[in-house]
N, CA and C atoms as a LAMMPS dump frame, in Angstrom:
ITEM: TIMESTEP
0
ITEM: NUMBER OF ATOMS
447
ITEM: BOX BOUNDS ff ff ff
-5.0000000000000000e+02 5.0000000000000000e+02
-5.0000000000000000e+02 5.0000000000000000e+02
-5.0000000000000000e+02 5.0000000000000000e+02
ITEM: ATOMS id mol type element x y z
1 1 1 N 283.894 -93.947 -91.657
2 1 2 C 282.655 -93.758 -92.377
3 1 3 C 282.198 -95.066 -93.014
4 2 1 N 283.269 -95.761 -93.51
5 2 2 C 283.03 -97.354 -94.344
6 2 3 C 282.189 -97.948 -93.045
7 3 1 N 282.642 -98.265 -91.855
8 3 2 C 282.215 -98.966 -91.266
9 3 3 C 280.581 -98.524 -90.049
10 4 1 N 280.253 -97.361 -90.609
11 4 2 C 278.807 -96.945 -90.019
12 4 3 C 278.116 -97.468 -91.314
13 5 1 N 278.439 -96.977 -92.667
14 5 2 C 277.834 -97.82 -93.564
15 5 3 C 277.456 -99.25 -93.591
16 6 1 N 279.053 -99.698 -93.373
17 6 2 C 278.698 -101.501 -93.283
18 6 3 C 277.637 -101.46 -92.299
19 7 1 N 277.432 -101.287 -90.857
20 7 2 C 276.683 -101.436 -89.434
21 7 3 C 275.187 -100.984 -90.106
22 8 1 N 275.143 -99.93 -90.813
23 8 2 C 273.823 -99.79 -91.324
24 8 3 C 273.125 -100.614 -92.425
25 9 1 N 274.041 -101.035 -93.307
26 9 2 C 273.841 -102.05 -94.185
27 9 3 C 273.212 -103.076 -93.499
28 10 1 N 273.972 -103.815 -92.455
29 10 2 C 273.872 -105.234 -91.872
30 10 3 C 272.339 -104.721 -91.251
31 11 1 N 272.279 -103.897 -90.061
32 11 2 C 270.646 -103.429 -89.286
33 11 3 C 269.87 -103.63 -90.213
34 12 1 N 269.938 -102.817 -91.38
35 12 2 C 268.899 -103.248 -92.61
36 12 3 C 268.471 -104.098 -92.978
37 13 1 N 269.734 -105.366 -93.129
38 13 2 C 269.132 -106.612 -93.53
39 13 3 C 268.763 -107.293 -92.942
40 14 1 N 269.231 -107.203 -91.435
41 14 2 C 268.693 -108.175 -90.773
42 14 3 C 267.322 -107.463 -89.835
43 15 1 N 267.104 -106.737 -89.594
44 15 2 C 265.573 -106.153 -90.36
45 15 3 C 264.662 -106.592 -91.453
46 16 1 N 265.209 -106.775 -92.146
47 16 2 C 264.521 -107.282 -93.338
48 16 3 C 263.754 -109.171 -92.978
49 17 1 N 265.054 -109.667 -92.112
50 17 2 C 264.632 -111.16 -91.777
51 17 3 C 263.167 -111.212 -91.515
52 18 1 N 262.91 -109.958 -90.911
53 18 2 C 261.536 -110.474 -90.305
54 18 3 C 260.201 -110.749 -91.619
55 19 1 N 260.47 -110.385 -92.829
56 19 2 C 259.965 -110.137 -93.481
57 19 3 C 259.757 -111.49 -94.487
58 20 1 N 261.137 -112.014 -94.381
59 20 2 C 261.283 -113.3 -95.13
60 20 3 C 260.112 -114.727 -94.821
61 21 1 N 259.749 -114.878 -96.048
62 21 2 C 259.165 -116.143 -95.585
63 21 3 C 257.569 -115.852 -96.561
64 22 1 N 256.554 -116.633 -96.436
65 22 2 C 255.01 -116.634 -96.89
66 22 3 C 254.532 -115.898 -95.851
67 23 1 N 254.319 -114.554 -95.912
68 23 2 C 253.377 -114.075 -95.294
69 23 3 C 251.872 -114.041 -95.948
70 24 1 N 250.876 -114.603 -94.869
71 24 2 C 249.995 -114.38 -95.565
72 24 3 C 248.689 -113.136 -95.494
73 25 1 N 249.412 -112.041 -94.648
74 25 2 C 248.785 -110.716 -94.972
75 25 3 C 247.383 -110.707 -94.024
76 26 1 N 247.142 -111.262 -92.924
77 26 2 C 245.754 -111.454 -92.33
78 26 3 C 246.383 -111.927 -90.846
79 27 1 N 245.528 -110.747 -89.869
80 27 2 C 246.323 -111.219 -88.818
81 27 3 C 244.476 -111.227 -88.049
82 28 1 N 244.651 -112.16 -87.28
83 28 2 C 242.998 -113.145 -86.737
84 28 3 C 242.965 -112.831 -85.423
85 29 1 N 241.417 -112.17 -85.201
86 29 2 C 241.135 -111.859 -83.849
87 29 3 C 240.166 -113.038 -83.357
88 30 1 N 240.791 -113.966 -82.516
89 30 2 C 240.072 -114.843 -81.766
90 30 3 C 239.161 -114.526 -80.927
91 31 1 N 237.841 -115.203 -81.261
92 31 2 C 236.742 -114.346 -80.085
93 31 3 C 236.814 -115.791 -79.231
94 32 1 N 236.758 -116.969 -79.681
95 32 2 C 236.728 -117.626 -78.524
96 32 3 C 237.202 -119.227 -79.327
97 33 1 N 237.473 -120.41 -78.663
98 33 2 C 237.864 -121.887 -79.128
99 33 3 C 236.789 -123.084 -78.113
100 34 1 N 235.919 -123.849 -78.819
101 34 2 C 235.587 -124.514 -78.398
102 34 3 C 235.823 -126.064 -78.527
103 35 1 N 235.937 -126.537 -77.425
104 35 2 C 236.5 -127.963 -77.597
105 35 3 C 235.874 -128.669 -78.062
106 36 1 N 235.293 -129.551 -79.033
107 36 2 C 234.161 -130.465 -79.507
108 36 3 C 234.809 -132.324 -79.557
109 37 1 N 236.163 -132.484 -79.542
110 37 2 C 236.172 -133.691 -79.663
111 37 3 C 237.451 -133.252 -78.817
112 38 1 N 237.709 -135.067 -78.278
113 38 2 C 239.347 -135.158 -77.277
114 38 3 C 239.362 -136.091 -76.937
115 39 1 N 240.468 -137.017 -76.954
116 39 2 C 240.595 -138.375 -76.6
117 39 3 C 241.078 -138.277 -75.097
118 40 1 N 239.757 -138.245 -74.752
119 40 2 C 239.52 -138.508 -73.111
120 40 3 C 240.171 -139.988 -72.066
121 41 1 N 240.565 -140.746 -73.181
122 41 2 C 240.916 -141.852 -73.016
123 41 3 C 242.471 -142.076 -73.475
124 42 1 N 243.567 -143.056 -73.372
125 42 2 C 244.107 -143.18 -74.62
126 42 3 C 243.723 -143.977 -75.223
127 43 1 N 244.591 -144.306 -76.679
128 43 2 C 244.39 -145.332 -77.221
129 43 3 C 243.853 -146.542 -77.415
130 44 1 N 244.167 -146.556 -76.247
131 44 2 C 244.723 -148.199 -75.563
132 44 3 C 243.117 -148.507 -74.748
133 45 1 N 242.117 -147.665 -74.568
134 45 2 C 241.448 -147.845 -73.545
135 45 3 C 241.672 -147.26 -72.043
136 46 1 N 243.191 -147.138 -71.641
137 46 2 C 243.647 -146.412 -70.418
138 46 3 C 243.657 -145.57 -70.007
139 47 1 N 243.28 -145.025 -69.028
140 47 2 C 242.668 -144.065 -68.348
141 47 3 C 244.459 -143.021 -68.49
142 48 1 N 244.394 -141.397 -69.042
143 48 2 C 245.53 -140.586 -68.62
144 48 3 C 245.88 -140.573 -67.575
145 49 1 N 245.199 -140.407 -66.269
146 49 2 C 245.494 -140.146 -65.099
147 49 3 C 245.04 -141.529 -64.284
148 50 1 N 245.467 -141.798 -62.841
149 50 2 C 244.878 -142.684 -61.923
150 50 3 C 243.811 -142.647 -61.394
151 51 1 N 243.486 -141.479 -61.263
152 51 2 C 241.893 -141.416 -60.832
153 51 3 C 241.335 -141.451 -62.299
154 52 1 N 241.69 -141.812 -63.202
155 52 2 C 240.961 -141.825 -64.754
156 52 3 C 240.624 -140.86 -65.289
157 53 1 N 240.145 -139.523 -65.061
158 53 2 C 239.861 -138.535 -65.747
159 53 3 C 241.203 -137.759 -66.1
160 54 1 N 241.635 -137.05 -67.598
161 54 2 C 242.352 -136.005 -67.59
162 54 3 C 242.616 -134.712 -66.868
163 55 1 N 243.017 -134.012 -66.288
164 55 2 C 243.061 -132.254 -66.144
165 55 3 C 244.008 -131.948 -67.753
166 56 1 N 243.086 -131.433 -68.745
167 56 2 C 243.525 -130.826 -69.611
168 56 3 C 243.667 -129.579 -70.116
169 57 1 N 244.198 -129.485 -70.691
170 57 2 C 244.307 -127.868 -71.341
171 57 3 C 244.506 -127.891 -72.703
172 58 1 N 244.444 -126.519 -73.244
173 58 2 C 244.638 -126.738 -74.348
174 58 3 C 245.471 -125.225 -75.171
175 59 1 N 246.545 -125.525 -75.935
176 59 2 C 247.429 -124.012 -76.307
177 59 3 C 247.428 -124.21 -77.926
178 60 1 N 247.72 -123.032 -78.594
179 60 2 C 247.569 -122.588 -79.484
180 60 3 C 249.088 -122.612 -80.095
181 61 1 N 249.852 -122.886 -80.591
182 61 2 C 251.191 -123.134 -80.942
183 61 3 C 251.385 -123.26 -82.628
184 62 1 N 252.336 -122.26 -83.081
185 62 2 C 253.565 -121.998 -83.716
186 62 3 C 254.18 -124.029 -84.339
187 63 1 N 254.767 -123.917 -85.388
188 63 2 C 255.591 -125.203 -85.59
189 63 3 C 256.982 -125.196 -84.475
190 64 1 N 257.228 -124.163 -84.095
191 64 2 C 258.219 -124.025 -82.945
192 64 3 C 258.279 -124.29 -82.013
193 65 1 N 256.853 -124.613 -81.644
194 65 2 C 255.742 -124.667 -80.114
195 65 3 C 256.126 -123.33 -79.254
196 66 1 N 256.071 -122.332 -79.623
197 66 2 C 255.761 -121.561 -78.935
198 66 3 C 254.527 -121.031 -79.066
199 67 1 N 253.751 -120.586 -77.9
200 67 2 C 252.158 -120.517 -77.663
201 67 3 C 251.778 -119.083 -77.292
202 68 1 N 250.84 -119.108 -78.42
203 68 2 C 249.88 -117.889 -78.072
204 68 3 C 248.91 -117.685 -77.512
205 69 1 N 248.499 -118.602 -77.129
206 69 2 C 247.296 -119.028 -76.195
207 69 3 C 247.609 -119.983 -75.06
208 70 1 N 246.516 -119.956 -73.835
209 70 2 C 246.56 -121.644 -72.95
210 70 3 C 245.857 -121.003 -72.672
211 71 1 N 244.662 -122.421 -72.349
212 71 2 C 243.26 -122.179 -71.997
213 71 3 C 243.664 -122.577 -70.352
214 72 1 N 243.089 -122.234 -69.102
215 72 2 C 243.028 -122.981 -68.015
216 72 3 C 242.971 -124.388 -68.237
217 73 1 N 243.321 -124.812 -67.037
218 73 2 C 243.044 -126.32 -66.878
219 73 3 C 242.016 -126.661 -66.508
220 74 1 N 241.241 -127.681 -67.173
221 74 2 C 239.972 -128.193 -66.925
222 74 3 C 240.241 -129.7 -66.196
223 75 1 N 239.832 -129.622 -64.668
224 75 2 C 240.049 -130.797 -64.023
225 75 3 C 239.124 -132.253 -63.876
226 76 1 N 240.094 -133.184 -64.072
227 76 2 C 238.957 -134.78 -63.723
228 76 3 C 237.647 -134.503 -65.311
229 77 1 N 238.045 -134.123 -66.197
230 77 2 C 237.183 -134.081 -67.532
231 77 3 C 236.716 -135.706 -67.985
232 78 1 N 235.96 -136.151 -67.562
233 78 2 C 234.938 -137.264 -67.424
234 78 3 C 234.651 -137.612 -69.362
235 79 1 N 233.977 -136.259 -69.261
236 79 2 C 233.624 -136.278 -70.745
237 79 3 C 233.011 -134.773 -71.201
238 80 1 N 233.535 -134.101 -72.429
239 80 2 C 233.199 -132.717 -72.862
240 80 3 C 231.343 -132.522 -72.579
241 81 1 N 231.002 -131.59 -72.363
242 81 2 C 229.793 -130.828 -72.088
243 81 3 C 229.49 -131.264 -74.116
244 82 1 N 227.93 -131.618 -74.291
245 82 2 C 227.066 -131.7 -75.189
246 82 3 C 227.442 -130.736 -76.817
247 83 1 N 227.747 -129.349 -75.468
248 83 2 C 227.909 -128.099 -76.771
249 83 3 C 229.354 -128.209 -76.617
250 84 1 N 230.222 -128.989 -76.362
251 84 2 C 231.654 -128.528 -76.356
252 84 3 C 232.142 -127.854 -75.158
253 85 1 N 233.695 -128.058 -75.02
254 85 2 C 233.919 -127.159 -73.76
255 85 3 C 234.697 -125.9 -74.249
256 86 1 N 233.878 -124.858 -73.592
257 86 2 C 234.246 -123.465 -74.55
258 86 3 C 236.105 -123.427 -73.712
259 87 1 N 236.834 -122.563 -73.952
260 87 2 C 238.35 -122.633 -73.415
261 87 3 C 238.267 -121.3 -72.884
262 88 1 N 237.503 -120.411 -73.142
263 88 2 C 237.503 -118.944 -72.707
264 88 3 C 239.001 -118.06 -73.584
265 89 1 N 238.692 -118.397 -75.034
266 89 2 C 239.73 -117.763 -75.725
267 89 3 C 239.317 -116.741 -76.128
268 90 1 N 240.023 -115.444 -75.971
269 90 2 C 240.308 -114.277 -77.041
270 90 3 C 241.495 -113.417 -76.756
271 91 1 N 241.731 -113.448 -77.977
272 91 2 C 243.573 -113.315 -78.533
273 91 3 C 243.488 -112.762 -80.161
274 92 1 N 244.571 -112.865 -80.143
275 92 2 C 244.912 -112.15 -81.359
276 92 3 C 246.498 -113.397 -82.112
277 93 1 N 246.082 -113.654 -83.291
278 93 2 C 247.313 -114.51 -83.869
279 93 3 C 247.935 -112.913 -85.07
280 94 1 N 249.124 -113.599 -85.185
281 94 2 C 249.64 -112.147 -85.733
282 94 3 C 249.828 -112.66 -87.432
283 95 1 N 250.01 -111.793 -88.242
284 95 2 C 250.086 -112.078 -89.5
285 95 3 C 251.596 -112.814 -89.986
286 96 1 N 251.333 -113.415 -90.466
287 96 2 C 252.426 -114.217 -90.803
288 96 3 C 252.363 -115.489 -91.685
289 97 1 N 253.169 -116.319 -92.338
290 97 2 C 252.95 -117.079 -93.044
291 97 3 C 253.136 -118.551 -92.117
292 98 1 N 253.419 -118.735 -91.023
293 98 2 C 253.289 -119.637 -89.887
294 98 3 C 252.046 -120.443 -90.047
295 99 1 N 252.194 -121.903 -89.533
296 99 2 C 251.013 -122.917 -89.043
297 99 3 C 250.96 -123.144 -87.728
298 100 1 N 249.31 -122.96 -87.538
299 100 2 C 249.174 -123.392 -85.755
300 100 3 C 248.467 -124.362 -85.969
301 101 1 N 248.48 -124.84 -84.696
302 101 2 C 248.066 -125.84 -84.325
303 101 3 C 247.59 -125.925 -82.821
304 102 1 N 246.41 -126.475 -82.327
305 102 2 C 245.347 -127.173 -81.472
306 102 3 C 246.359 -127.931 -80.989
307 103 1 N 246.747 -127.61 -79.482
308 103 2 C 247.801 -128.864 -79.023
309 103 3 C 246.92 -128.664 -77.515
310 104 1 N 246.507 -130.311 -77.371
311 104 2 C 245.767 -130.793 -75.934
312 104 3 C 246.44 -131.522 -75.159
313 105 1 N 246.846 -130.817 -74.049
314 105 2 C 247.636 -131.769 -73.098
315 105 3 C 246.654 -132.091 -72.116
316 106 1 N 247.503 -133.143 -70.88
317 106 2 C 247.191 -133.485 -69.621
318 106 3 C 247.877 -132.657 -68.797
319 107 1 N 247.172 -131.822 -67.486
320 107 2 C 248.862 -131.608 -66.911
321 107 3 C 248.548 -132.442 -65.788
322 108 1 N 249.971 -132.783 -65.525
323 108 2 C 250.255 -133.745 -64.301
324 108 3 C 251.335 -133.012 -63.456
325 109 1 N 251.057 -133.505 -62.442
326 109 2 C 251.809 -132.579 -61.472
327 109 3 C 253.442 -133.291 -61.756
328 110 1 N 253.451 -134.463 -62.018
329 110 2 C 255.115 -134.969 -62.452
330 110 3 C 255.337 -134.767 -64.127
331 111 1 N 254.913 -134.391 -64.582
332 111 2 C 254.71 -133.944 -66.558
333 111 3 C 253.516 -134.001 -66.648
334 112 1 N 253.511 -133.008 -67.711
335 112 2 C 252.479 -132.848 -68.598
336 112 3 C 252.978 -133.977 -70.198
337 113 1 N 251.239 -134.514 -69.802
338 113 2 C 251.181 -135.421 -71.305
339 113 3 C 250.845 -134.852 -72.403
340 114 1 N 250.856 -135.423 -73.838
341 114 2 C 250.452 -134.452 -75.141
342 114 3 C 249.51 -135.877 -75.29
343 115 1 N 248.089 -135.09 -75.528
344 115 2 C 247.171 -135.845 -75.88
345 115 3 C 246.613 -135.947 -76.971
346 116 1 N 246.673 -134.871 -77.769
347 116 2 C 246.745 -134.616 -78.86
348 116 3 C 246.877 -133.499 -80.251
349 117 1 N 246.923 -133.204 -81.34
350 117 2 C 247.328 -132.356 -82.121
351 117 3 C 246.803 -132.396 -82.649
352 118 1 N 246.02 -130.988 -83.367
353 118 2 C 245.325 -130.572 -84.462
354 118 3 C 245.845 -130.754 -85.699
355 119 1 N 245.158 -130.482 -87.141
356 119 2 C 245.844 -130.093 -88.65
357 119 3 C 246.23 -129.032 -88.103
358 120 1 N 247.112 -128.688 -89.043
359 120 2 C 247.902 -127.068 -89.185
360 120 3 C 246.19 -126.311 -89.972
361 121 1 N 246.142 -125.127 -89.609
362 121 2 C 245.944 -123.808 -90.205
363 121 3 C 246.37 -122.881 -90.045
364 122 1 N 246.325 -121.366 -90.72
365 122 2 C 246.728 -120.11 -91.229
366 122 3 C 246.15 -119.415 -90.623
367 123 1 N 246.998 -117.753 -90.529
368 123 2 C 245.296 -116.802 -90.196
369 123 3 C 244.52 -116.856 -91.675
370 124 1 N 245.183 -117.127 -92.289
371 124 2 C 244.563 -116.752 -93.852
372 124 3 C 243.172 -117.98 -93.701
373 125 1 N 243.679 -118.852 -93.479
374 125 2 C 241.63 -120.024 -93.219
375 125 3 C 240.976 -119.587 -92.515
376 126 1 N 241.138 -118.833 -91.253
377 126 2 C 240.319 -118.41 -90.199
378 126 3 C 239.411 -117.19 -90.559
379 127 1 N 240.238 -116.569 -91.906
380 127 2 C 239.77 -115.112 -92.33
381 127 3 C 238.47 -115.283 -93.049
382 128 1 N 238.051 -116.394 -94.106
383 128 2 C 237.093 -116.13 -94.598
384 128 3 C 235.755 -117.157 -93.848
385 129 1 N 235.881 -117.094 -92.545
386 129 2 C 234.164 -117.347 -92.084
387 129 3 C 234.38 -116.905 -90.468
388 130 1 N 232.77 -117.096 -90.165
389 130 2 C 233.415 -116.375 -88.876
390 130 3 C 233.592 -117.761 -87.574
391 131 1 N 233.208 -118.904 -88.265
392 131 2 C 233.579 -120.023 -87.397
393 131 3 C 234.585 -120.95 -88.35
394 132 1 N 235.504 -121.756 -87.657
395 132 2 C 235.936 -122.001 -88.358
396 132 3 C 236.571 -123.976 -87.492
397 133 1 N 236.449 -125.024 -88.281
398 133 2 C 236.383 -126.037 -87.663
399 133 3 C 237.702 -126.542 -88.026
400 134 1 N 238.425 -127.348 -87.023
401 134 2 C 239.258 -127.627 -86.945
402 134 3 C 239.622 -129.414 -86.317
403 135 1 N 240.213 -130.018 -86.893
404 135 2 C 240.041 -131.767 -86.541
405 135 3 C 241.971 -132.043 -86.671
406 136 1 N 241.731 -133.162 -86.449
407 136 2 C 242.985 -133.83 -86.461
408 136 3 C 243.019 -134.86 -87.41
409 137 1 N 243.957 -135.779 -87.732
410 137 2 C 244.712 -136.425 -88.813
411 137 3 C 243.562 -137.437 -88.23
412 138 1 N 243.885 -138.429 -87.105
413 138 2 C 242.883 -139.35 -86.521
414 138 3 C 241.126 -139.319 -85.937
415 139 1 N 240.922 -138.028 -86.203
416 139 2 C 239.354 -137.775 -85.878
417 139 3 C 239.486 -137.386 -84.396
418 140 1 N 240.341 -137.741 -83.512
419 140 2 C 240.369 -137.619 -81.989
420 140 3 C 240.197 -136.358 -81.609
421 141 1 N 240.332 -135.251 -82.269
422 141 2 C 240.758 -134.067 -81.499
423 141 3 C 239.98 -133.09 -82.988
424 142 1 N 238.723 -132.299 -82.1
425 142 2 C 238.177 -131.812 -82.608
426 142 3 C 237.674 -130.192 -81.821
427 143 1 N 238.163 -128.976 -83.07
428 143 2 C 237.565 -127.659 -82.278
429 143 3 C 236.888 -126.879 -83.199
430 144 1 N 235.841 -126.016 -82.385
431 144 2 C 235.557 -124.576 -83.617
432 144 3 C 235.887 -123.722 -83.331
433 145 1 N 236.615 -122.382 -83.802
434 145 2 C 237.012 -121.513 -83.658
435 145 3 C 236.491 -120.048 -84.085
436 146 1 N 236.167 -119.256 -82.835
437 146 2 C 235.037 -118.499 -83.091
438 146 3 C 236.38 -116.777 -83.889
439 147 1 N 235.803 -116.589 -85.1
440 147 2 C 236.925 -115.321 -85.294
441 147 3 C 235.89 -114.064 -85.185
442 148 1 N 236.117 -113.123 -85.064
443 148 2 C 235.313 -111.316 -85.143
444 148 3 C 236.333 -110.934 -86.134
445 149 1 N 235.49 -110.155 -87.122
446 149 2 C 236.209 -109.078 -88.012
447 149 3 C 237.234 -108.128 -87.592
């Protein structure tokens, strides 16, 4: 009998793990992510790829990098469309006290490059408007993020 107790004790608590941490009580329905800025280039002036244009994408990621999103790959990207390049997002981020982050790669058929990374936000920032803008530390990497109630 001691030891169905202990076994129920332990299920309990570690049950409970999921609970641990800043939750912040708001879980965000993505209607869509538009691309507005991306260092199409690197740094350096050098073209990502040999034929010079990127095939990029772009995922939605956890500090863990695990991803709740990936947009298709957008091939030979010259330079973003005027209004941004929409990603064709809608998803759902789950409630939690977690930071995501805007992560833009290259893919290459021998690796995929990381081109660049968003600031962290919450569902809790996304909750109070229904667009919501998003940049990086260096200005390079810029999105808006469309939320529905």
């Amino acid at each position: 009998m001691n030891r169905l107790f202990i076994l129920a004790a332990c299920a309990a608590l570690l049950t409970g793990c999921d609970f641990v941490g800043e939750a912040d009580g708001t879980q965000a329905n993505i209607a869509g992510i538009t691309l507005t800025e991306a260092p199409l280039q690197r740094a350096n002036g050098a073209s990502w790829d040999e034929d010079g244009a990127p095939d990029l994408f772009v995922e939605v990621q956890d500090i863990s990098g695990h991803a709740y999103f990936r947009s298709e790959v957008f091939e030979n990207m010259e330079a973003l469309p005027a209004e941004g390049l929409d990603l064709g997002a809608a998803f759902e981020l789950p409630q939690s006290g977690r930071s995501y982050y805007l992560v833009l790669v290259d893919a290459d058929p021998d690796g995929n490059e990381l081109m660049g990374v968003s600031n962290a936000f919450r569902t809790a920032d996304l909750a109070s408007s229904a667009t919501v803008e998003i940049g990086s530390e260096n200005g390079a990497l810029g999105a808006v993020i469309q939320v529905t109630p």
